[in-house]
N, C-alpha and C positions, 0 to 999 in steps of 0.2 A: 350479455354473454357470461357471465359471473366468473367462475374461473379459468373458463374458456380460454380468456382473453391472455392468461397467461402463459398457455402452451397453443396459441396460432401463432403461424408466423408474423415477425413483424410488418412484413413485405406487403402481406396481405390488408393489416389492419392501416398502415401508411403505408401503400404505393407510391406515394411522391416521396418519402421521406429521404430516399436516397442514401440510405446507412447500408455500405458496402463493405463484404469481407472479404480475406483474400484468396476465398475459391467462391464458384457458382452455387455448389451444393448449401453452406453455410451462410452465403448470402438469402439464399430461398427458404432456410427453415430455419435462423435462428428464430428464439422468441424472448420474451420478456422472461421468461422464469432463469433462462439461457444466463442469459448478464445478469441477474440479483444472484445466480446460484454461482456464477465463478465456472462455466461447464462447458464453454465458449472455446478455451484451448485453443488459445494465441497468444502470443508472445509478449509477458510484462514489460513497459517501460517505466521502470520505476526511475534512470537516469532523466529521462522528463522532467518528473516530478521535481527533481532533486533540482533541474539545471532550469528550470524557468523558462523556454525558449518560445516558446508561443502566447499569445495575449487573448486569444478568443478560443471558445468550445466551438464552436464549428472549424475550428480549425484539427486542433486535436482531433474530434470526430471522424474527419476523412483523412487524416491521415490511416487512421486505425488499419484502412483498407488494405495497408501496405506489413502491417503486423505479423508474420511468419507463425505456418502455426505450429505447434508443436506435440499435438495429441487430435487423434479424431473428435467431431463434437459430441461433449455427453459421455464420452469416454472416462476422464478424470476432470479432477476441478485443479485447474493453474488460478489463482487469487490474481484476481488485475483490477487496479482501480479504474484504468480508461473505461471499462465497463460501465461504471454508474457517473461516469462524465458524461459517455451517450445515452443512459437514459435519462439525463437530466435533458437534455436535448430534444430527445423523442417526446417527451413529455411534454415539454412548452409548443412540441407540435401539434399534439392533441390537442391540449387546452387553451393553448396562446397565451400564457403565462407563465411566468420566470417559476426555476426552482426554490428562489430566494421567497418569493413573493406566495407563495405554496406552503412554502415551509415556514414565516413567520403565520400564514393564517392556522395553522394543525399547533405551533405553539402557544399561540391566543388560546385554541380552545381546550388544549389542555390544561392552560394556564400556567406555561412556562414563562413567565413572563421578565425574567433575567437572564436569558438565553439571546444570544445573537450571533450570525452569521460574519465572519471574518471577513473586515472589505480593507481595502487597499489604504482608505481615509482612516483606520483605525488609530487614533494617539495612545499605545500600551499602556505609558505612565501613567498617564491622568484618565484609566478608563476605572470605571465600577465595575466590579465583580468580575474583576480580568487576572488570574494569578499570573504572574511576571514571568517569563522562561529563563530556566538555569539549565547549565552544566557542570562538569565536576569534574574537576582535575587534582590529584592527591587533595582529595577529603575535603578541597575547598571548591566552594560554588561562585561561579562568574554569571552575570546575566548574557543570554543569548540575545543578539543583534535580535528585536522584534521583526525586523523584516524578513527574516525566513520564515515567518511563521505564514506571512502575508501571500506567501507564495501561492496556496492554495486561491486567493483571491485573483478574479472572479469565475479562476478556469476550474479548476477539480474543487469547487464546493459542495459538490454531492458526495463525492468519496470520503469526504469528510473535511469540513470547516466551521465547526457550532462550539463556540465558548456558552458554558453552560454551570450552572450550581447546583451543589448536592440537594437542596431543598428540590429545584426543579427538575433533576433525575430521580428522586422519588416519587413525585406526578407520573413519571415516564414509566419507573416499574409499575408504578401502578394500573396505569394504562393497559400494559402486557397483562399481568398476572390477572385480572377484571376482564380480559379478552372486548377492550375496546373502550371501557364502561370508565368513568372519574367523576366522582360526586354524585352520584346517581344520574348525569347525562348520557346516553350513548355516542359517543363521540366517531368511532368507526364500527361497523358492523362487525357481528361477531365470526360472521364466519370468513369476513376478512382475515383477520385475525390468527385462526387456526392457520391458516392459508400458509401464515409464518413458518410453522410449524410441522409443517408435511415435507417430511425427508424429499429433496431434490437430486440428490445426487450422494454417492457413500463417500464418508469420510475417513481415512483407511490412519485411526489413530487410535490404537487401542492399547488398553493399560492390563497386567494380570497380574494377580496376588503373589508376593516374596512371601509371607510369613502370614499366619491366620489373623494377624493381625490389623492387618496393609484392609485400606481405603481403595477401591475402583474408581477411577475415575476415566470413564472412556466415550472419546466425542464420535457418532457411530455415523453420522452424515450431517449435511448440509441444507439449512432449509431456504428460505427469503432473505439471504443476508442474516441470517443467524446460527449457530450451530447446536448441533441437535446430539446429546449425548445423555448418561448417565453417571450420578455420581452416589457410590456405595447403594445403589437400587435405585435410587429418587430420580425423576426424571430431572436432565439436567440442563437448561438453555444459557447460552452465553454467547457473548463476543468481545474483543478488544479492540484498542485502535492507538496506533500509535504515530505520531508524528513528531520531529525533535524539535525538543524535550520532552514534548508533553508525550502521558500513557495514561489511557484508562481498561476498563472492566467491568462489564456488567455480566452480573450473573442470576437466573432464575430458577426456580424450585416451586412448578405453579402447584403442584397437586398441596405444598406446604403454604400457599401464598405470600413466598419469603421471596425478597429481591433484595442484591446487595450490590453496590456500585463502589470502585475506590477509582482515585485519580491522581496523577503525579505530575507534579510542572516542571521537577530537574530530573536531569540524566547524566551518570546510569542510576538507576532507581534505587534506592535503597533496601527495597524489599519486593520479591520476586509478586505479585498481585494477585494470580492462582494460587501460590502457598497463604498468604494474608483471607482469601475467599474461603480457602478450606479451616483456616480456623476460626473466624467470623461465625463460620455456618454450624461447626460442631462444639464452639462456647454456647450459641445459641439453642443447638439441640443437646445441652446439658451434657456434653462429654467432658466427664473429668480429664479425661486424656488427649483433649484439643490439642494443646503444644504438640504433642507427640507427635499424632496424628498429621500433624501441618508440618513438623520435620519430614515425613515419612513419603509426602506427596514434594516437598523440596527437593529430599534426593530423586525422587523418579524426574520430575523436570528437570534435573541437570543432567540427570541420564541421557534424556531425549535430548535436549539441549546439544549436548556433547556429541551424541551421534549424527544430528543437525548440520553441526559446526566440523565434522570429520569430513563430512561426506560434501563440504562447501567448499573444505580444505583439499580433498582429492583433485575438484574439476581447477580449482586453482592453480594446483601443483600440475595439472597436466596443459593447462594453459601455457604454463612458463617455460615447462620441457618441451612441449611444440615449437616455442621459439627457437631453444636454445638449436634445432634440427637447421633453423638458418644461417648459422656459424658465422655469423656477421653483422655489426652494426652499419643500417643506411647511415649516410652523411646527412647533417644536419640539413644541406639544401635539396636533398630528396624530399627530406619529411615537410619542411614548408608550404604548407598550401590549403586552399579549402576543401571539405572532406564531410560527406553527407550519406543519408540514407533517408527513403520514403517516411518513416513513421516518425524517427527524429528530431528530423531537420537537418542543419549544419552546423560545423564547428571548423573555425580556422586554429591553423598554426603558425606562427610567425615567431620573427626575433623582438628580442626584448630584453631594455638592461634588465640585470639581478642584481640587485643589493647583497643578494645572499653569497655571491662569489663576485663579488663587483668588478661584474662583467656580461656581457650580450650572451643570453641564452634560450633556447626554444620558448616559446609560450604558447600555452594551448589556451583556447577561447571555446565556448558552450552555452548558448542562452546567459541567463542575467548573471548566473552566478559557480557554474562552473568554468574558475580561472585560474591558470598557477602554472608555475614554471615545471617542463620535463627536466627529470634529472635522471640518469643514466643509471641502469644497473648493470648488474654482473650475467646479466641472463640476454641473451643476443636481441636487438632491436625491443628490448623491455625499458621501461621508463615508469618512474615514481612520478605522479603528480604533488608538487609543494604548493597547497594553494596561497593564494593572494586576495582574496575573498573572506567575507564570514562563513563561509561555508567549511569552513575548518572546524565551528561551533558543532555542526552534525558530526563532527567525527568524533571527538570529544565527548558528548551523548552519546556514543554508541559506546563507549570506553576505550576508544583510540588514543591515548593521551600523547604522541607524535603527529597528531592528523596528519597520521598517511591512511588512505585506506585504498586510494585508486591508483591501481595499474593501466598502461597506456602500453601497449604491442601494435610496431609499427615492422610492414612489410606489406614487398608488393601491393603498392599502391593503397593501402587499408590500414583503417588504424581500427584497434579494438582496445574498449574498454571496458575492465571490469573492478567490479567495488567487492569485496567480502568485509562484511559486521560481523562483531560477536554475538550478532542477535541470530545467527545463523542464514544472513539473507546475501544472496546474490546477483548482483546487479549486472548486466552485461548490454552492450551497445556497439554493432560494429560499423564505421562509417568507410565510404570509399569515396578516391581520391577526386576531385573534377568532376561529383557529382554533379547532376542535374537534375531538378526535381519537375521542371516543366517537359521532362523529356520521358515522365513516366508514363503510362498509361492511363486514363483515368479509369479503366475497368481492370483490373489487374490480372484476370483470366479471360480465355477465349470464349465468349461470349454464344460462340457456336456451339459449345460442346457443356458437359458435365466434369470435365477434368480441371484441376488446377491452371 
């Protein structure tokens, strides 16, 4: 089929597979370019991610069905990692082989050979070529509990779980920028390859000159899981990936055959990774004026940045004012109880000593590791989460140095939660009271029609 296979539906090429969305229309024509390009337009769960609550990819997977969506498909791209959790899925339906087991044979033949997949049995301390996770709280660095890192094991390791070394991300640009080619092998077809590369969907991020001076850099769409831009004319490929602590960067410049990769194992970073990329690239292409230069594309990031973090800040601020319209706090024996949603799961609420006011106070529960006591604000039926968990280590990486970051709104039977980072990201989850999950549908649209 050659690249056929990318834009048929999936439906078509697995019939059995049974990967269900939560309309007719979307179930019958997503495809495989769909989920690698982000175009899909349903509803992230990054509190998933965060809270641990399921143990197996087919579980995740059908949950998905229950995903809310929130743009037409193809319309724009919302970034969801559940995405390439079910093509990890879909894939071992094709082939009948794990994505693990896939993916250590394409590092063999690149010959990544200090590269490996994050499992559950991982011993951090005593591992080779494993950089140790940190945090930063005033200027000093603590190690992060390794077991958040393990999180991704063995459910979201296609979204990303590969400890990996500089030596062996240089095979990996090389790979790219060769269009498949390492050592004189052909390792994957070339017109694979491009395949990366062919704009999937527009990426509506565009940079324009302050001063004759100023650097473009503007990412213009979306391609295979990479982004597809321009920097000062050069064609420009990149992506990042960050998981707390860790952050990386890879960036391309094929027509130059230059690749540059950086990587960080504490948070928050010391140095912005797209400012570090831009001077990398113009020390390399002989610009006396590098610094400069990587000042100039620093402040436009924190521009963006800032506009990011406003516009995170708005839906926050109007979050809080909604409550405050219920002009009252439920009693603590209202809020008690178990509280779910289709794509989630559940989380209970109950009493629990606190040490911290040493005394019986709510505690909310979420997968392995969203736990910690509600503490009451000024804003009606609103609650600060204090966690009890390492999971205060992610807050701390993001530069929370009170690990607060989660808000908990409780009314009419529903609690909602939402997280906002300095990294400008939005996390939101709403669960409802005496859910039932065996009481949902297993096809979540009418089955008769084309409508939701």
């Amino acid at each position: 089929m050659g690249e056929l296979v990318l834009d048929t539906p999936i439906i078509k090429l697995l019939p059995d597979s049974n990967f269900t969305l939560v309309d007719r229309f979307r179930t019958e024509h997503v495809t495989f370019r769909d989920l690698l390009a982000h175009r899909l337009c349903v509803i992230r769960d990054d509190l998933q991610l965060q809270a641990e609550p399921f143990d197996t990819v087919e579980e995740i997977v059908f949950r998905i069905r229950y995903a809310e969506d929130v743009c037409g498909l193809r319309t724009s791209q919302v970034y969801n990692n559940q995405m390439f959790i079910a093509l990890s899925l879909l894939v071992r339906q094709i082939t009948g082989r794990s994505y693990e087991d896939m993916g250590y044979e394409l590092l063999n033949e690149i010959g990544m050979f200090n590269s490996a997949f994050i499992a559950k049995a991982d011993d951090f301390p005593n591992m080779f070529h494993r950089a140790q996770p940190y945090y930063v709280v005033d200027n000093v660095a603590y190690p992060t509990n390794p077991e958040l890192i393990k999180r991704v094991a063995p459910t979201t390791i296609a979204a990303g779980g590969l400890f990996t070394t500089p030596n062996d991300m240089a095979r990996y640009l090389r790979l790219h920028l060769n269009l498949g080619k390492i050592d004189g092998k052909q390792i994957i077809p070339e017109e694979v390859m491009l395949w990366t590369r062919e704009p999937s969907i527009h990426f509506p991020y565009s940079d324009f000159k302050i001063t004759d001076n100023d650097i473009t850099t503007n990412t213009l769409s979306y391609g295979l899981a990479l982004r597809l831009g321009i920097y000062d004319g050069w064609e420009h490929i990149n992506h990042g990936g960050y998981f707390p602590p860790y952050k990386s960067l890879i960036s391309m410049f094929p027509a130059l055959k230059l690749g540059i990769f950086t990587s960080s194992n504490q948070a928050p970073s010391l140095v912005d990774q797209t400012v570090l990329h831009s001077f990398i690239f113009e020390t390399l292409r002989g610009n006396e004026n590098a610094r400069k230069v990587a000042e100039t594309v620093h402040k436009k990031e924190q521009r963006r940045h800032l506009e990011e973090m406003n516009s995170k800040k708005k839906q926050l601020g109007a979050f809080l004012r909604a409550s405050e319209k219920e002009g009252f706090h439920p009693s603590p024996n209202e809020i008690v109880g178990r509280y779910g949603n289709g794509l989630s799961g559940e989380l209970e609420i109950f009493f629990k000593f606190n040490p911290n006011i040493n005394g019986t106070g709510l505690y909310l529960s979420y997968g392995k590791w969203l736990k910690g006591w509600m503490e009451r604000t000024d804003n009606y039926g609103v609650y600060n989460l204090i966690w009890d968990t390492d999971i205060v280590h992610d807050d701390y990486a993001w530069g929370l140095s009170d690990g607060r970051s989660m808000y908990a709104s409780v009314k009419a039977g529903k609690i909602d939660l939402i997280t906002i980072t300095p990294y400008g990201e939005l996390f939101r989850g709403q669960f409802e009271k005496e859910f039932r999950f065996d009481k949902l549908p297993i096809i979540p649209w009418n089955s008769e029609n084309c409508s939701n």
